[in-house]
N, C-alpha and C positions, 0 to 999 in steps of 0.2 A: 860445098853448095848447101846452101839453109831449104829445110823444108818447109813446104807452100804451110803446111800446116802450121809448123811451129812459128811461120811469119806473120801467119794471121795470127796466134796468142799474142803476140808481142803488144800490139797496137792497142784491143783491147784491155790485157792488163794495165797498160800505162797509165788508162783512160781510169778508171778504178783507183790507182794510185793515186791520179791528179786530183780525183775528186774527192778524197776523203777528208783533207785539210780545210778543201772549202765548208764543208758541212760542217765540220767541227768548229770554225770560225764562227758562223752564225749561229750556233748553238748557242758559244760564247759569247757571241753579240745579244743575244734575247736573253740568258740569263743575266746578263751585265745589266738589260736596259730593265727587266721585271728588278730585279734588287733597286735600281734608281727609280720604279717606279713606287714600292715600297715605302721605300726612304723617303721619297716625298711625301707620299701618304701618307706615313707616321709624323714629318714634322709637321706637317698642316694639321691633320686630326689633333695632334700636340698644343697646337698654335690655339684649334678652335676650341678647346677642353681648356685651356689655360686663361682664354678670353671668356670664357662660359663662367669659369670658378672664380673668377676677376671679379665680375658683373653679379655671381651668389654671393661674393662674401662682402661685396659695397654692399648688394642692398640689404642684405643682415645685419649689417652694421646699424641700418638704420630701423629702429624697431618698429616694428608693425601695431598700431592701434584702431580701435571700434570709436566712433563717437557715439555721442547721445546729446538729447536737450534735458533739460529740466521740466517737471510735469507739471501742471496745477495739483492742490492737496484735494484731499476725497471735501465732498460737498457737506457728507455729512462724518459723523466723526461715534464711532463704537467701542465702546471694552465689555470685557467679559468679566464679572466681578464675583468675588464669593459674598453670599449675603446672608443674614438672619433675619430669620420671620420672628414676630412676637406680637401679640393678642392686645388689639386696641387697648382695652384695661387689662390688667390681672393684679390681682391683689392676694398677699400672702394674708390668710388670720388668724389670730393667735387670740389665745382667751386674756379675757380679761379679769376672772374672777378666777381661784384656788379651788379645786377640789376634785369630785372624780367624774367621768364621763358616763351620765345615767341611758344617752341612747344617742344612734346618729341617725341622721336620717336620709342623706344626699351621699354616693358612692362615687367612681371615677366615673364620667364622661355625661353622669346628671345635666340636666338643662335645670335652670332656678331660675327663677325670678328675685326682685327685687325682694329683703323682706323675709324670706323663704326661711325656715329653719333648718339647717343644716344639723346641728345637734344639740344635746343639753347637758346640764354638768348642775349637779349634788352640792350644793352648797350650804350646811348645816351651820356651820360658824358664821357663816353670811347672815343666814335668815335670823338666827337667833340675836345679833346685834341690830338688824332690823326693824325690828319686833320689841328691843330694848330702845330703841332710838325712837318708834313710836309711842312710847308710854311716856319718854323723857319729855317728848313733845306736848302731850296732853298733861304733864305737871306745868308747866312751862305755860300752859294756855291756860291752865288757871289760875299761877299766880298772876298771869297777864292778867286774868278778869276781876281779879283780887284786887288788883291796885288800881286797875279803873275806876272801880266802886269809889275805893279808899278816897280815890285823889276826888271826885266829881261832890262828896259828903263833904272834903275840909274845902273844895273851893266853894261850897253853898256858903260854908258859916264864915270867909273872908271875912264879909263886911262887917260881924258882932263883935262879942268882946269874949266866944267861946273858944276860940284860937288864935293865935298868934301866926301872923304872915309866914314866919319863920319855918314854922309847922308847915304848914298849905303848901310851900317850896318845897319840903323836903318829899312828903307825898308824891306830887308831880313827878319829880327825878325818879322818885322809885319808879314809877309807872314809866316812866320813858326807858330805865335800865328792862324791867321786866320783860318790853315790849323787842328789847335787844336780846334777850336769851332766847325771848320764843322766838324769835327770826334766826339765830344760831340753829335751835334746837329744828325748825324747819327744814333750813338747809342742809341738817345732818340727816334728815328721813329721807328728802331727795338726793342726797350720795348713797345711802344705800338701796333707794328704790334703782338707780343707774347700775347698781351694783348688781342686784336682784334680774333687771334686766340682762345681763351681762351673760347671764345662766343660760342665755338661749343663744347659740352661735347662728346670724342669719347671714343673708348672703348682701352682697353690699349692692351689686348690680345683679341686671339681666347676663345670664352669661351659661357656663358647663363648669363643672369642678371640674378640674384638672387633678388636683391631689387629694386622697384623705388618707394621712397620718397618724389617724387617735383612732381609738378601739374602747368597747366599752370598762368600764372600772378603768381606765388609764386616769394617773393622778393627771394635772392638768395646772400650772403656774399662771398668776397672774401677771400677766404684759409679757410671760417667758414662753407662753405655747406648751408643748408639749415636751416632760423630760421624761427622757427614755431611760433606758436599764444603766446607760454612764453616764447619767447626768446632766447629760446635755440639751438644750431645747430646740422643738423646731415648729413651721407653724402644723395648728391642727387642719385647717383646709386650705388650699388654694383653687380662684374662680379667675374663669379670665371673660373676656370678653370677646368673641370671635367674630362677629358680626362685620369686623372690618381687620385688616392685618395692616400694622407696620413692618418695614422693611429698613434694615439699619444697612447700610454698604458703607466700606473707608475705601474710599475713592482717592487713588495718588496724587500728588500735589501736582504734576504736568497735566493732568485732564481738569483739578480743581477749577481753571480758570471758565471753561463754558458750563456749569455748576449754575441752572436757571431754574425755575419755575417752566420751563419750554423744554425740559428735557424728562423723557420717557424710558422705559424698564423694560424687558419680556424677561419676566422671571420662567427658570425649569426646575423643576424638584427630581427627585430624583424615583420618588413614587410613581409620580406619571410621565414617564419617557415621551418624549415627542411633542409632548402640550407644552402653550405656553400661556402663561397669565402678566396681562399688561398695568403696571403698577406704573405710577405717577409721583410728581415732585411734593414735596411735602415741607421739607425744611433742610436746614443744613448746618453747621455749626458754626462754622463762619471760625474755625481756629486748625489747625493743625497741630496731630498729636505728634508731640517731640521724637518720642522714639521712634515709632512708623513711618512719620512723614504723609500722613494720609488724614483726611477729613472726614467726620461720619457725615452722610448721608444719610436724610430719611425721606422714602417713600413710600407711597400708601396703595392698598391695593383691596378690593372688594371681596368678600366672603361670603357669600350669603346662599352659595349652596355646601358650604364649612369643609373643603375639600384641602382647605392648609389650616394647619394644625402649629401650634405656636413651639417657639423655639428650633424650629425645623433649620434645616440648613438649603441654601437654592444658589441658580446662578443668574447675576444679572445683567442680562445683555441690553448694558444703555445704551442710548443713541442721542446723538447732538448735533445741534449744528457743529458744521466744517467752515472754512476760512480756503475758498480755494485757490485767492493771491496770493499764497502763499505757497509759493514753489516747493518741490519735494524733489530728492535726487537718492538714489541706490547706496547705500552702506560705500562700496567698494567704489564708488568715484571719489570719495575724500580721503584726503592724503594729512596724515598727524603729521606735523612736523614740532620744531621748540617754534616757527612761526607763528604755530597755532594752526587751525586749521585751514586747508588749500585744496582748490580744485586746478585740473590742468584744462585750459584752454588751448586750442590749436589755431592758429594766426598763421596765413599762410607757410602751412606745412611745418612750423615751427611751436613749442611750449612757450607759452605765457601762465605763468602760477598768478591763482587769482589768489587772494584770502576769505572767505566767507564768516559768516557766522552761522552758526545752527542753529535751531528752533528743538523743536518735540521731536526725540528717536522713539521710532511706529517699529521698531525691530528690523525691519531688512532696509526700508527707504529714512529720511531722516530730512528736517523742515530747514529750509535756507533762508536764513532771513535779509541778508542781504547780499552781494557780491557778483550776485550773477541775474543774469535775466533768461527770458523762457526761449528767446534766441538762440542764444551761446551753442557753441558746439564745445561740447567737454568728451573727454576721455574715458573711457568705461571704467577700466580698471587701470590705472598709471601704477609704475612699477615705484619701489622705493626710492632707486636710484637715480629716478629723472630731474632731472633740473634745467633752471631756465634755459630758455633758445634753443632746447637742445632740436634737433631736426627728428621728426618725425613722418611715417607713410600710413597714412589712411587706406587701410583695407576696408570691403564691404562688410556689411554687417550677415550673419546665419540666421536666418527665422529658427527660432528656438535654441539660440543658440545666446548669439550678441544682442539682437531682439526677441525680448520676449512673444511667445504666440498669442494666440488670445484666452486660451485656461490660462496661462500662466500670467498674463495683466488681471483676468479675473481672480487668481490667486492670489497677487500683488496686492490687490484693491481690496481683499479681506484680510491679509496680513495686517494692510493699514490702518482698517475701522479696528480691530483687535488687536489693536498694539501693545493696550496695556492687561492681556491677560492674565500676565507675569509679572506682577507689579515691580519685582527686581528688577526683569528687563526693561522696566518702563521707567522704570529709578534712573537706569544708569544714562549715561551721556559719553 
């Protein structure tokens, strides 16, 4: 006979038995379906990463570009130039007579006048030919008076029978020779009275001495100036004229051409930082020096409170008219090729190579003289490798970045007017 007890264990444990596989089944059921939900996950995330990196590396393929138009050129047109100042007149002097230096009278930065004696010079050997050439003169003027007598007595007795024509002739001629020596002998007293004068060094103009070279007892060469201790000569004063300055600049041959009468200066010295003085057209040479490539300039600038000093060195910052039909584009939109030169146009999302020609490089922009118009939409910067049709994506432009800001267009726009401050860079092409 089974006890009540152990009859009821039975039923229960079964119930426990029966249920453990169920459990276990659905365990297995849920981890089976989270793996297949996994799995799907991964291929789909796989699927969208795959479709994601598709779609990056098309459109990578196709390179990313900035446009730009083309600019009008600056209205007016600047370089910065090195120049030299130099003194309306100046004039080197040198003696004209031999001997020694008896006194000077005008030091460096003297003001003189016209006229003015600067200094004097010892001329012994001078005076005493002088002095001999007047006394040859006054022989000279009396046989001059000698033969006037002579001739005026034998033309009285022509018409008798107490001279012969022949005679009367020959008198005349003397007196016409005599009247030739005294005019020799004259002329020889005014070369040494020029000579005599010569003694006195005076200034040619209104002006300042600039140089004085000679000291007193310095020997002192005629038309040689002054020879020093080797021999060599140089002058004994120089004057200049200050009153007004000339301004010599060699201006490169790419700026030569707006080279007018309409074009102005602000010279800077370097004495006075920050000042400027406005000098003006003057002349020009109208030639080009071979080696430089560059034309002298001259202009002219007022002095008259003498604040520039001759031979000085300055800088000049000319200004001209501009030409501003004349499109200007960025260094780095043009492409060298053996073509020649090329901008890249973009035509519905695609390169078209244009060919241009250039005008004047301003260093970072550079002049287009034909090929494109102010329309066009070009490339900023096109890679080496681009060539026609090739497809292309238009990205936006970055203020300060693909677009210039506005310092950096006012930057641009003075880059421009001083293009040719380097006159290398302004050489080159």
């Amino acid at each position: 006979m089974t006890h009540p007890t152990q009859q009821g264990q039975t039923p229960q444990g079964n119930r426990q038995e029966s249920g453990s596989p169920v459990r276990n089944r659905l365990i297995l059921l849920g981890v089976v379906v989270v793996a297949i939900v996994l799995a799907a996950w991964g291929i789909v995330e796989r699927g969208v990463h795959y479709h994601s990196l598709s779609g990056v590396t098309e459109e990578a393929a196709i390179p990313p570009v900035t446009l730009i138009s083309p600019q009008p050129g600056p209205k007016t047109r600047q370089v910065d130039l090195p120049a030299n100042l130099a003194a309306w007149y100046e004039a080197p002097i040198y003696a004209q007579v031999s001997g020694y230096v008896k006194m000077w009278y005008k030091d460096y930065g003297a003001h003189v006048k016209r006229g003015d004696v600067l200094a004097e010079i010892n001329t012994p050997s001078i005076d005493a030919q002088f002095q001999a050439a007047k006394a040859q003169y006054n022989v000279k003027l009396a046989r001059y008076n000698l033969a006037v007598i002579t001739t005026q007595r034998w033309t009285a007795l022509k018409g008798t029978q107490a001279v012969s024509r022949q005679e009367v002739d020959v008198q005349a001629a003397n007196a016409a020779a005599q009247k030739a020596e005294l005019e020799a002998a004259e002329h020889e007293v005014e070369r040494f009275q020029a000579l005599e004068d010569f003694k006195k060094i005076v200034a040619p103009f209104d002006g300042i001495v600039t140089s004085r070279l000679v000291n007193v007892g310095d020997y002192v060469n005629a038309g040689g100036g002054n020879v020093n201790s080797r021999g060599t000569a140089s002058e004994l004063f120089s004057v200049a004229d200050v009153h007004r300055m000339r301004v010599f600049v060699s201006v490169p041959q790419d700026f030569a051409s707006v080279i007018s009468p309409k074009i102005t200066a602000d010279l800077s010295v370097p004495q006075y930082p920050g000042r400027r003085f406005r000098a003006t057209f003057l002349a020009t040479a109208n030639a080009f020096n071979a080696s430089t490539r560059t034309v002298t300039t001259e202009l002219t600038i007022g002095n008259e409170d003498n604040l520039l000093w001759p031979n000085s060195y300055a800088t000049a910052h000319i200004a001209a008219p501009g030409n501003p039909d004349i499109l200007i584009l960025p260094e780095g939109a043009i492409i060298f090729r053996a073509q020649g030169m090329q901008v890249a146009k973009v035509i519905n999302g695609h390169v078209h190579l244009v060919s241009v020609t250039v005008g004047i490089n301003f260093g970072t922009t550079v002049q287009i003289l034909s090929g494109v118009t102010k329309d066009d939409q070009l490339i900023a910067n096109p890679t080496a490798d681009l060539l026609e049709g090739d497809e292309v994506r238009v990205v936006p432009t970055t203020p300060g970045y693909n677009i210039p800001t506005k310092a950096q267009q006012e930057e641009d726009q003075k880059s421009v007017r001083s293009h040719d401050a380097n006159p290398d860079e302004a050489g080159s092409r």
